[in-house]
C-alpha positions as CSV (number, residue, x, y, z in Angstrom):
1,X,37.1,-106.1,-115.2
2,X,34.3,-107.0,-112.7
3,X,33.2,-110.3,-111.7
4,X,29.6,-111.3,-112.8
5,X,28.7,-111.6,-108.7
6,X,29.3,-108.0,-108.4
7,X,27.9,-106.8,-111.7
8,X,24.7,-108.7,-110.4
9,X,24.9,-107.0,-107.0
10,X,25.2,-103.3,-108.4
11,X,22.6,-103.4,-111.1
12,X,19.1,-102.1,-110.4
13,X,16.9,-104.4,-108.6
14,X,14.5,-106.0,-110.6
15,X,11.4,-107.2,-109.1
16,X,11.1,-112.1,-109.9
17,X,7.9,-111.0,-111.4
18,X,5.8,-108.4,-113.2
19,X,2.9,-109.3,-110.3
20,X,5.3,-108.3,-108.0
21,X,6.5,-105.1,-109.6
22,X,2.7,-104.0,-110.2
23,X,2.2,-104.3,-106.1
24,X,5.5,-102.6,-105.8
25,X,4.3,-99.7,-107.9
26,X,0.5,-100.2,-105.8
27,X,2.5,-99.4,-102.7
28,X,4.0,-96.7,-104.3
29,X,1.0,-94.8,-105.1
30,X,-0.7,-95.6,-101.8
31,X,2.3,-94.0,-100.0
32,X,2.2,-90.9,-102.1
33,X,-1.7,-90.5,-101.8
34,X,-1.8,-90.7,-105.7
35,X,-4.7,-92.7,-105.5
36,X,-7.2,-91.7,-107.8
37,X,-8.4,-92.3,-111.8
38,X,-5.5,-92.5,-114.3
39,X,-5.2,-92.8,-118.0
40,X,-3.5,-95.6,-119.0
41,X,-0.6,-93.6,-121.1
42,X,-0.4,-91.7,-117.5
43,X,0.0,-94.9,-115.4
44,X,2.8,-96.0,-117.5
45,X,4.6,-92.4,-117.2
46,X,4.1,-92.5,-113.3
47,X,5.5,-96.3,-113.1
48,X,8.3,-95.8,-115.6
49,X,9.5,-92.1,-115.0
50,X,8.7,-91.4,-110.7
51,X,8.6,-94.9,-109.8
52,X,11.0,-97.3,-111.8
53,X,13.9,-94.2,-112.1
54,X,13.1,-93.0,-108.0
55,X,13.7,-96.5,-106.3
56,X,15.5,-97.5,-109.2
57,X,13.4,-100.6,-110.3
58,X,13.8,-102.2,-113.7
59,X,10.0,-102.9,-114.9
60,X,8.9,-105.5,-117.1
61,X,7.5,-104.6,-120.7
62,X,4.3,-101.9,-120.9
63,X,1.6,-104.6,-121.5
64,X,3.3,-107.0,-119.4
65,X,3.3,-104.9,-116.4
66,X,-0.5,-103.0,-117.1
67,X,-1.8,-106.6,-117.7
68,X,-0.4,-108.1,-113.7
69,X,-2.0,-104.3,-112.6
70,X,-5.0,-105.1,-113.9
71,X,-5.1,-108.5,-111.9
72,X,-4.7,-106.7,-108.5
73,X,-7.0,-106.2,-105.8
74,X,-7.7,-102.9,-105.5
75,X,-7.3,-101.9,-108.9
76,X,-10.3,-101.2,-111.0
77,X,-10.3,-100.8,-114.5
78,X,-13.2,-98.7,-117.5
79,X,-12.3,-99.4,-120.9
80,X,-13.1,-97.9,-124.2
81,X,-13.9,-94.2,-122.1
82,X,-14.1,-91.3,-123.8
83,X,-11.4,-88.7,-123.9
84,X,-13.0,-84.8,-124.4
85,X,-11.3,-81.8,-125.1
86,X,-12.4,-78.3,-123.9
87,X,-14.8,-77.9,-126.4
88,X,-16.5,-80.6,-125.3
89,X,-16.1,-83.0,-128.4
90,X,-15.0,-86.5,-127.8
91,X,-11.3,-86.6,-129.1
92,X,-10.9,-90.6,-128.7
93,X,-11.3,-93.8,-126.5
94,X,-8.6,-95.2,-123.7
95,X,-8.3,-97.4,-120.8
96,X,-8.4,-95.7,-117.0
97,X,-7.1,-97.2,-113.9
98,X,-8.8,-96.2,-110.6
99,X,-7.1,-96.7,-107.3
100,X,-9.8,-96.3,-105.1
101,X,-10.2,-99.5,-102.9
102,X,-7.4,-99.8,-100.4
103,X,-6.2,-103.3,-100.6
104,X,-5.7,-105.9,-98.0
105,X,-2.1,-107.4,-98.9
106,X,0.8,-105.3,-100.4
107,X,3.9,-106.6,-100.6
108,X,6.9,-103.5,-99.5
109,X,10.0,-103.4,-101.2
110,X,12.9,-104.2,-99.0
111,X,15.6,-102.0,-98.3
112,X,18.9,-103.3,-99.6
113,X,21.7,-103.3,-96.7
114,X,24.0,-100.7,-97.6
């Protein structure tokens, strides 16, 4: 059975605060030129599925971690846009997330020593 110090040590590294996990994932997207309009349901997919399994990151909760995005410079967001399909007919409303403005401060995620 392991001790509790080395259970801590090999578990995914989880960022003190959802703030700092939403510049994490900032950083992220700046380094991968991914930079650009997303949908809300598609920002969670990119931080949960590419970002949080990739650098293996635990991530706070879904509203937790969109609302500290949200506070971020950098980060702009529309609600209540519509959604269209190829027909053209509005198929419903949702919030988007545009990374256009690069920001001043992002904090990099340190390399553990291996």
């Amino acid at each position: 059975m392991q001790s509790k110090a080395v259970v801590a040590r090999t578990s995914p590294a989880r960022p003190k605060s959802a703030m700092q996990a939403a510049q994490c994932f900032l950083a992220w997207l700046y380094e991968h030129d991914l930079c650009r309009e997303w949908a809300v349901d598609d920002v969670w997919y990119l931080a949960e599925s590419d970002f949080a399994e990739g650098l293996d990151v635990d991530l706070p909760p879904r509203r937790v971690f969109l609302g500290a995005l949200k506070k971020l410079e950098g980060v702009q967001v529309t609600q209540d846009r519509r959604i269209y399909n190829r027909a053209g007919q509005a198929v419903r409303k949702t919030t988007f997330y545009s990374f256009m403005v690069v920001p001043t401060k992002i904090v990099r995620r340190q390399a553990s020593p291996a």
